[in-house]
C-alpha positions as CSV (number, residue, x, y, z in Angstrom):
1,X,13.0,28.4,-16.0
2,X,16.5,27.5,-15.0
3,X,17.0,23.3,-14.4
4,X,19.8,21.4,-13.8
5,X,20.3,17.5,-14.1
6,X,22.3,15.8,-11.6
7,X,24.1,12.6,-12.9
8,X,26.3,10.6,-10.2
9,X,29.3,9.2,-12.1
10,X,29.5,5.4,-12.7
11,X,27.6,5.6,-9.2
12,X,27.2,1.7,-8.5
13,X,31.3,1.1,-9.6
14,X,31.3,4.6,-7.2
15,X,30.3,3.4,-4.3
16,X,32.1,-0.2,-4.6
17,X,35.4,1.7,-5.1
18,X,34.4,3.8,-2.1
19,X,33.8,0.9,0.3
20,X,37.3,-1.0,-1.5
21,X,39.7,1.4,-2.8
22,X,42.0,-0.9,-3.9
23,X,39.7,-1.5,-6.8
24,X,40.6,2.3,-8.0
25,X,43.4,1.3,-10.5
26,X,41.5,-1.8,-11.6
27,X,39.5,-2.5,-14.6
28,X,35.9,-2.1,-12.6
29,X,32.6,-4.0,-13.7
30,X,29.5,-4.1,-12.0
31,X,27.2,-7.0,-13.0
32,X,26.5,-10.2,-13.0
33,X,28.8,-13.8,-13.8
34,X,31.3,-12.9,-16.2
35,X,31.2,-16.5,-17.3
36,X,27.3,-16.5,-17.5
37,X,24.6,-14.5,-19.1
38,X,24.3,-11.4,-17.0
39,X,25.0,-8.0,-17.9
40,X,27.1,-5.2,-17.3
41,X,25.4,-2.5,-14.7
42,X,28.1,0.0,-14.9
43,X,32.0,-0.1,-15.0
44,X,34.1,2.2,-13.8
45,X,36.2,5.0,-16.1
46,X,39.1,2.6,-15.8
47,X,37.2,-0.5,-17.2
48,X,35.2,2.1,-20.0
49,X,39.2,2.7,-21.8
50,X,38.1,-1.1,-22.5
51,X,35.2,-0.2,-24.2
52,X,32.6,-2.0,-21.8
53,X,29.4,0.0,-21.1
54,X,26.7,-0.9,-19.3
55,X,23.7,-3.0,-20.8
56,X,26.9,-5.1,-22.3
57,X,27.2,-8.9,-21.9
58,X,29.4,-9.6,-18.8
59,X,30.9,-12.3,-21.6
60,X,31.8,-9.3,-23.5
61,X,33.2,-7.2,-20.6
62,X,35.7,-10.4,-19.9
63,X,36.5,-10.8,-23.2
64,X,37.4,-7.1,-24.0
65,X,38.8,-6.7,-20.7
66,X,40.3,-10.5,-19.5
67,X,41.4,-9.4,-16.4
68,X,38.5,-6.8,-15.3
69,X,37.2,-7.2,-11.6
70,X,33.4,-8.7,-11.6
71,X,31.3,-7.8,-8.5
72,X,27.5,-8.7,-8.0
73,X,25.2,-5.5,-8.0
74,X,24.6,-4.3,-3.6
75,X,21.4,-2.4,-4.5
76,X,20.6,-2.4,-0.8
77,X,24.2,-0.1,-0.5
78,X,23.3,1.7,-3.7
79,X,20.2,3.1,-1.9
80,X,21.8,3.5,1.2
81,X,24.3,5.9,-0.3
82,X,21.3,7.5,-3.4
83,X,19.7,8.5,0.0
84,X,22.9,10.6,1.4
85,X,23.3,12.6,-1.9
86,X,19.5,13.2,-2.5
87,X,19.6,14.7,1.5
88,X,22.6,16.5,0.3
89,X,21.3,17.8,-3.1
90,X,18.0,19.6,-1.0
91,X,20.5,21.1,1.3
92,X,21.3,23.4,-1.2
93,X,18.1,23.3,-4.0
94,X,14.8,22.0,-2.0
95,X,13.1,20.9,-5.5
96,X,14.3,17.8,-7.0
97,X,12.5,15.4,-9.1
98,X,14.4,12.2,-8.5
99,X,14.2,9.5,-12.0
100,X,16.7,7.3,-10.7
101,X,19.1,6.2,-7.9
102,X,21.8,8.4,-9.6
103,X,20.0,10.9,-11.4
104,X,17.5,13.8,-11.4
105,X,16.2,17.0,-11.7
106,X,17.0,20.3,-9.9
107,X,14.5,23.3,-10.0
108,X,17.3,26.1,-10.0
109,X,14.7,28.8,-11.0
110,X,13.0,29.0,-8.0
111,X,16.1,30.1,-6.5
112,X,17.4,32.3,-8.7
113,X,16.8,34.2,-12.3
114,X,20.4,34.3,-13.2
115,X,22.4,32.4,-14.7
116,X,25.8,33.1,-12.8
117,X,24.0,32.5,-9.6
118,X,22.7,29.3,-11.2
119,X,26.6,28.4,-11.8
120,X,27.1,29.2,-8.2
121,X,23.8,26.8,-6.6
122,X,25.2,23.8,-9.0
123,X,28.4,23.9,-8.0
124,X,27.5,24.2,-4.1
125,X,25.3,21.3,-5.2
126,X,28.6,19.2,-6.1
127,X,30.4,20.2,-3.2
128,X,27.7,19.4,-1.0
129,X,27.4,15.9,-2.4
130,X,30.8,15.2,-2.3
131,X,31.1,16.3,1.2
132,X,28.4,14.2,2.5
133,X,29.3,11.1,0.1
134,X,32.6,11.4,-1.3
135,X,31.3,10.8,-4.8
136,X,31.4,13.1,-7.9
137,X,28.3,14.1,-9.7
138,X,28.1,15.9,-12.9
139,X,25.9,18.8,-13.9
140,X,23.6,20.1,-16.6
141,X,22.1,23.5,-16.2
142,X,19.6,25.2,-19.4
143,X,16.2,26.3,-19.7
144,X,14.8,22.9,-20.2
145,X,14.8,19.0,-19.3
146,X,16.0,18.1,-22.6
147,X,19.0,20.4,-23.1
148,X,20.1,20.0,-18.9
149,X,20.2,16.1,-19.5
150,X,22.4,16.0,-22.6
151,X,24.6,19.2,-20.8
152,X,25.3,16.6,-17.7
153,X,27.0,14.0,-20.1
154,X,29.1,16.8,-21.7
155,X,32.2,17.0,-19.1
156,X,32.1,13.6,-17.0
157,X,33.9,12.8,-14.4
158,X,32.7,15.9,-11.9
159,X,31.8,18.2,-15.0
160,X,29.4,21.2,-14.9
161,X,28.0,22.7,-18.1
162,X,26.1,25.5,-18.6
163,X,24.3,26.5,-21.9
164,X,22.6,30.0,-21.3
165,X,19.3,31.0,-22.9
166,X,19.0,31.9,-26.8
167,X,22.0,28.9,-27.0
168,X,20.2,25.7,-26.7
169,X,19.6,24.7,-30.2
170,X,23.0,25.7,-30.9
171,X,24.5,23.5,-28.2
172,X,22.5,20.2,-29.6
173,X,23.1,21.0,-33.1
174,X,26.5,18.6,-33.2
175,X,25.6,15.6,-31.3
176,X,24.7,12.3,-33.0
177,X,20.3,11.9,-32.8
178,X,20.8,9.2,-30.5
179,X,22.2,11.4,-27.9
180,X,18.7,13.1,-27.6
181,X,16.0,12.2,-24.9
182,X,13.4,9.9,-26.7
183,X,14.8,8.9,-29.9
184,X,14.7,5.2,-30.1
185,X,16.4,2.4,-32.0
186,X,13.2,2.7,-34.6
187,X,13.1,5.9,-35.0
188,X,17.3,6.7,-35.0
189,X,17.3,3.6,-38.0
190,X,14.6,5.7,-39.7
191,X,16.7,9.0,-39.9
192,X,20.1,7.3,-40.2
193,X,18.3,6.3,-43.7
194,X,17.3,9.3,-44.5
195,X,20.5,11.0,-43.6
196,X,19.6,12.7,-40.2
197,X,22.6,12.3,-38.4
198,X,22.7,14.8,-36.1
199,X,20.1,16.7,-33.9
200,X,21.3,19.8,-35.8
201,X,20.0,17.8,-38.9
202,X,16.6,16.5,-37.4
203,X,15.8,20.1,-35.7
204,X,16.0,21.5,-39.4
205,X,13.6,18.8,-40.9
206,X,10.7,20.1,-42.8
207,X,6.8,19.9,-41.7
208,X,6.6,17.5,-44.8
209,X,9.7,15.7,-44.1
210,X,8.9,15.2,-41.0
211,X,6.0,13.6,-41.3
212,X,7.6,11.5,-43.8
213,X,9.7,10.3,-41.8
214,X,8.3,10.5,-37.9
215,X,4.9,11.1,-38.7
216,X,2.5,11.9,-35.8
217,X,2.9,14.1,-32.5
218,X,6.1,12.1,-31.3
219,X,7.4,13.4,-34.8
220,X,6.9,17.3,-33.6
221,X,8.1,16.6,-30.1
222,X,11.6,15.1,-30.7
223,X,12.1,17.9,-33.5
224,X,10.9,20.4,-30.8
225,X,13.5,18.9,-28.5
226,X,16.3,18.8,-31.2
227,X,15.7,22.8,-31.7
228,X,15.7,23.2,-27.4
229,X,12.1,23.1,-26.9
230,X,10.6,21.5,-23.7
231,X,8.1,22.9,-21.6
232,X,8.3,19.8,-19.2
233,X,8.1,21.1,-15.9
234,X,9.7,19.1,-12.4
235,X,7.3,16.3,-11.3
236,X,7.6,15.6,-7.7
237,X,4.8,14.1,-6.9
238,X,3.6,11.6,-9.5
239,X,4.0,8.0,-8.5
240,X,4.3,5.4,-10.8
241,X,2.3,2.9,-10.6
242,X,3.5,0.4,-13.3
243,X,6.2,-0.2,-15.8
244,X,5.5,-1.7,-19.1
245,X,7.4,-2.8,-22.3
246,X,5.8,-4.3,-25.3
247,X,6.5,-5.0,-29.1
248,X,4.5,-5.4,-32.1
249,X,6.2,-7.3,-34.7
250,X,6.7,-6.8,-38.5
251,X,5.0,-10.1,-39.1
252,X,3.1,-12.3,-36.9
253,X,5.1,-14.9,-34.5
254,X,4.3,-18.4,-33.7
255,X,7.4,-19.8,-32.8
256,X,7.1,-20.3,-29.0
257,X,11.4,-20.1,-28.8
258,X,11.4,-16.5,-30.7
259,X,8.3,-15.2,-28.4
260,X,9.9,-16.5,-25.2
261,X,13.2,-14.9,-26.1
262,X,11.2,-11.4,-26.6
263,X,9.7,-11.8,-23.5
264,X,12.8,-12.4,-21.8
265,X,14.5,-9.3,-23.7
266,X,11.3,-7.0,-22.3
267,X,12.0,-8.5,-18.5
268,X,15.7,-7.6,-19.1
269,X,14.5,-4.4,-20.4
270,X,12.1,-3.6,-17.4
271,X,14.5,-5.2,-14.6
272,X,17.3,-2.8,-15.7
273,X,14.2,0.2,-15.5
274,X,13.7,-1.3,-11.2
275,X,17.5,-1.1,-10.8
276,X,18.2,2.4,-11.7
277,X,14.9,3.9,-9.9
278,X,15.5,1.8,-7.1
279,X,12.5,-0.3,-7.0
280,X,11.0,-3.6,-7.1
281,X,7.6,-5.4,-8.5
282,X,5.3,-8.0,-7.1
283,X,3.3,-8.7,-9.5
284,X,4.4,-9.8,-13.6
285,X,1.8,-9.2,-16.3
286,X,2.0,-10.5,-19.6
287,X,0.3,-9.0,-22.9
288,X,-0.8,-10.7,-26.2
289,X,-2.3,-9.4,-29.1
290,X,-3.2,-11.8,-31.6
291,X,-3.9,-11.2,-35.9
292,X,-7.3,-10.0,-35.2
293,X,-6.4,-7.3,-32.5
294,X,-8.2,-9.3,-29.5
295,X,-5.9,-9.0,-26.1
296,X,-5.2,-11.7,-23.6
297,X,-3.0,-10.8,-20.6
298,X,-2.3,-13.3,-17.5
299,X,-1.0,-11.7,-14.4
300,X,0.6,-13.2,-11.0
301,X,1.7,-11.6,-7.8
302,X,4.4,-13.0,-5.3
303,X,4.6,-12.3,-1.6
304,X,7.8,-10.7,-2.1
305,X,8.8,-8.0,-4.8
306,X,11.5,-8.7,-7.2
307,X,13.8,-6.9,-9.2
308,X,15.7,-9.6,-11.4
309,X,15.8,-9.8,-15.0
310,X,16.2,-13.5,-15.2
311,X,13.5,-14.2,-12.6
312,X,11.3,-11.6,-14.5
313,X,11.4,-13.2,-17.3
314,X,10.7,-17.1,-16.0
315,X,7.8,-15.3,-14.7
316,X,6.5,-13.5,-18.0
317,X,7.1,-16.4,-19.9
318,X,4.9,-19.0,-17.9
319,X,2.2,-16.7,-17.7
320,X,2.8,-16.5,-22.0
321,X,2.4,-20.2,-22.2
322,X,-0.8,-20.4,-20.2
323,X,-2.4,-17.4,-22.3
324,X,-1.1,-20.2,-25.5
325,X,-2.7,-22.7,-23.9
326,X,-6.2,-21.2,-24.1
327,X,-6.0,-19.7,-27.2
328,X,-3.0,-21.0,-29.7
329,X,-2.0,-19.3,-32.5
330,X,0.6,-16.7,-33.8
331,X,1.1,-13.3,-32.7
332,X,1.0,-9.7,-33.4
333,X,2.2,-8.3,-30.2
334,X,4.0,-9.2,-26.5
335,X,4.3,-7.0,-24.3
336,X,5.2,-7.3,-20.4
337,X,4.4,-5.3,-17.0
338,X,5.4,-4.9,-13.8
339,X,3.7,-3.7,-10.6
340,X,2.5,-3.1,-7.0
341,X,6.3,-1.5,-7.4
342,X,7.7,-0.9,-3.8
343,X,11.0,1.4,-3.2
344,X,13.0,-1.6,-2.1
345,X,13.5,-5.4,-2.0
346,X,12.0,-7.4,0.5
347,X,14.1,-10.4,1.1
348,X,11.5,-13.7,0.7
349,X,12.0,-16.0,3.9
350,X,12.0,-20.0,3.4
C-alpha cells in the first residue's frame, strides 16, 4: 500500500491572499471579530511568526499581533476553490478520500508499487493543483494513513516527504505524542505524567505499561500507530451521517452556568468539525446523562442548515434547559450532535 496525504497550506488565508494580494506581506487572520469572541480559522505564514494558530481567540490574535488583518471566513469561496483542487488532484490519482475542504487521502498504490514512481505521481499532484488553483499543497507519502498525515506537516509551505517502507517507526520516533493521529488532551496528560514524551517513547511502552496507562483497545491502536502500524484503508464512500461531541465529568455538575459553558465549548468544537469538511447541520441534539446512568436528549431541526459555533451553541443550550426543566438535577455527562448534514449552506430567507 502506498498513500499520500494532501494538505492545502493555510488554504482559507490561501485563497483570500489569492483573490487580494496585497494582503501577501501582511500579518493574515482568518476568523471572526478581533474585538469579540470568535476564533482564529487559519492565519497565514506571515501572521504564524506571531505565534497565532488557528482555534486561537481572535482577542489573542490582536493582541500578539496588534496590527494583523481580520477577515470573516467566505466558506461559500472556500468550496468553490476545495472543488478546483479535488478536480485537479483526480486528474492525476483517480482515488481520493476527501476529510476536509483542504485535506485528504490519495490511493498512490493503485498506480504504482514503487516508491520513486510514487515521488513522481505526488509531485505531478502538486503541480497539477497549483496549475489549476495557484495554491500550494503539501504532501505525505508512506505505507499508511497514520505515518502519510504526520509526513504532510513535515516540510510546509509546498513540501513533499516521503518515508519508504521498513522506515516508518523510525520517522515517528522524534515527534512530540501529540503530533500523532488520535492522541487526545486526556490521554497526552496521562503519558506526559508518566514520562511518554515522544511517539518513539509511547511505541516502546510495555503490554503492562500500557494498559496502565491507556488501558483498553484505543491503548493498542495508538501504540500500533506510534510503531507505523495502520491497516486503515481509503473510504470513499461512507457518508456521515452525524457529528457528535460529548463529556463525562470527573464529578457530577449542577451549576447551569458551568453546563451551558460545556455545551457551548462542544458547539464550538463541532462547528469548527462543519467548517473544515465543508458542511452544515439542520438539526441540534443535546445529550444528558444523569447520576444514575438514565439518558435524556431533546433535539430540533431548522429549515435551513447552519454551520456557526455561536448559533450552535444557543441552540444546544435551550434544548439543555428544557431536558432541566423535566427532570432537575446534577449531571454526569453532556454531550451535543449535529445532523441531517448537507455539503453547503443554505442561506435562510426572511
Amino acid at each position: 500500500m502506498i498513500l499520500a496525504h494532501l494538505d492545502l497550506d493555510a488554504f482559507f488565508a490561501a485563497v483570500e491572499e489569492l483573490e487580494d494580494p496585497s494582503l501577501r506581506t501582511k500579518a493574515l487572520v482568518v476568523g471572526g471579530d478581533p474585538h469579540g469572541r470568535g476564533v482564529v480559522a487559519t492565519a497565514n505564514y506571515v501572521a504564524r511568526r506571531f505565534g497565532i494558530h488557528s482555534a486561537m481567540s481572535c482577542a489573542e490574535a490582536r493582541r500578539r499581533c496588534p496590527q494583523a488583518v481580520f477577515v470573516r471566513p467566505r466558506k461559500g469561496l472556500y468550496r468553490e476553490y476545495s472543488g478546483a483542487v479535488w478536480t485537479a488532484v483526480k486528474e492525476v490519482v483517480p482515488t481520493v478520500e476527501r476529510t476536509g475542504l483542504d485535506e485528504g487521502y490519495l490511493d498512490l498504490g493503485e498506480l504504482t508499487s514503487d516508491f520513486l514512481r510514487a515521488r513522481e505521481l505526488a509531485e505531478a499532484v502538486q503541480a497539477s493543483v497549483r496549475g489549476a488553483t495557484s495554491l500550494t499543497a503539501s504532501l505525505g507519502v508512506a505505507t499508511c494513513k497514520v505515518v502519510a498525515k504526520v509526513a504532510s506537516d513535515r516540510r510546509k509551505p509546498g513540501g513533499l516527504t516521503m518515508v519508504p517502507p521498513g522506515r516508518e517507526a523510525a520517522f515517528l520516533a522524534p515527534f512530540d505524542i501529540r503530533r500523532l493521529p488520535g492522541i487526545g488532551p486526556r490521554s497526552e496528560e496521562r503519558l506526559h505524567a508518566a514520562g511518554i514524551e515522544t511517539v518513539g517513547a509511547l511505541a516502546a511502552l510495555t503490554d503492562e505499561d500500557l494498559r496502565r496507562l491507556l488501558p483498553g483497545k484505543v491503548g493498542a491502536l495508538l501504540r500500533d500507530r506510534a510503531r507505523g502500524i495502520d491497516p486503515r484503508g481509503l473510504e470513499t464512500s461512507v457518508e456521515t451521517v452525524s457529528i457528535s461531541h460529548e463529556e463525562t465529568f470527573e464529578q457530577d455538575i449542577a451549576d447551569r452556568e458551568r453546563l451551558h459553558g460545556e455545551v457551548r465549548r462542544m458547539a464550538t468544537s463541532l462547528a469548527e468539525h462543519l467548517s473544515s469538511s465543508g458542511q452544515s447541520a439542520r438539526t441540534v441534539t443535546t445529550k444528558l446523562r444523569y447520576p444514575d446512568f438514565s439518558i435524556r436528549s431533546r433535539s430540533t431541526t431548522l429549515p435551513a442548515a447552519i454551520d456557526d459555533g455561536e448559533r450552535i451553541g444557543e441552540l444546544a443550550c435551550a434544548l439543555l434547559d428544557r431536558a432541566l426543566a423535566d427532570r432537575p438535577g446534577a449531571l454526569r455527562l453532556v454531550g451535543v450532535a449535529v445532523s441531517g448534514l448537507q455539503p453547503f449552506r443554505q442561506l435562510e430567507l426572511v
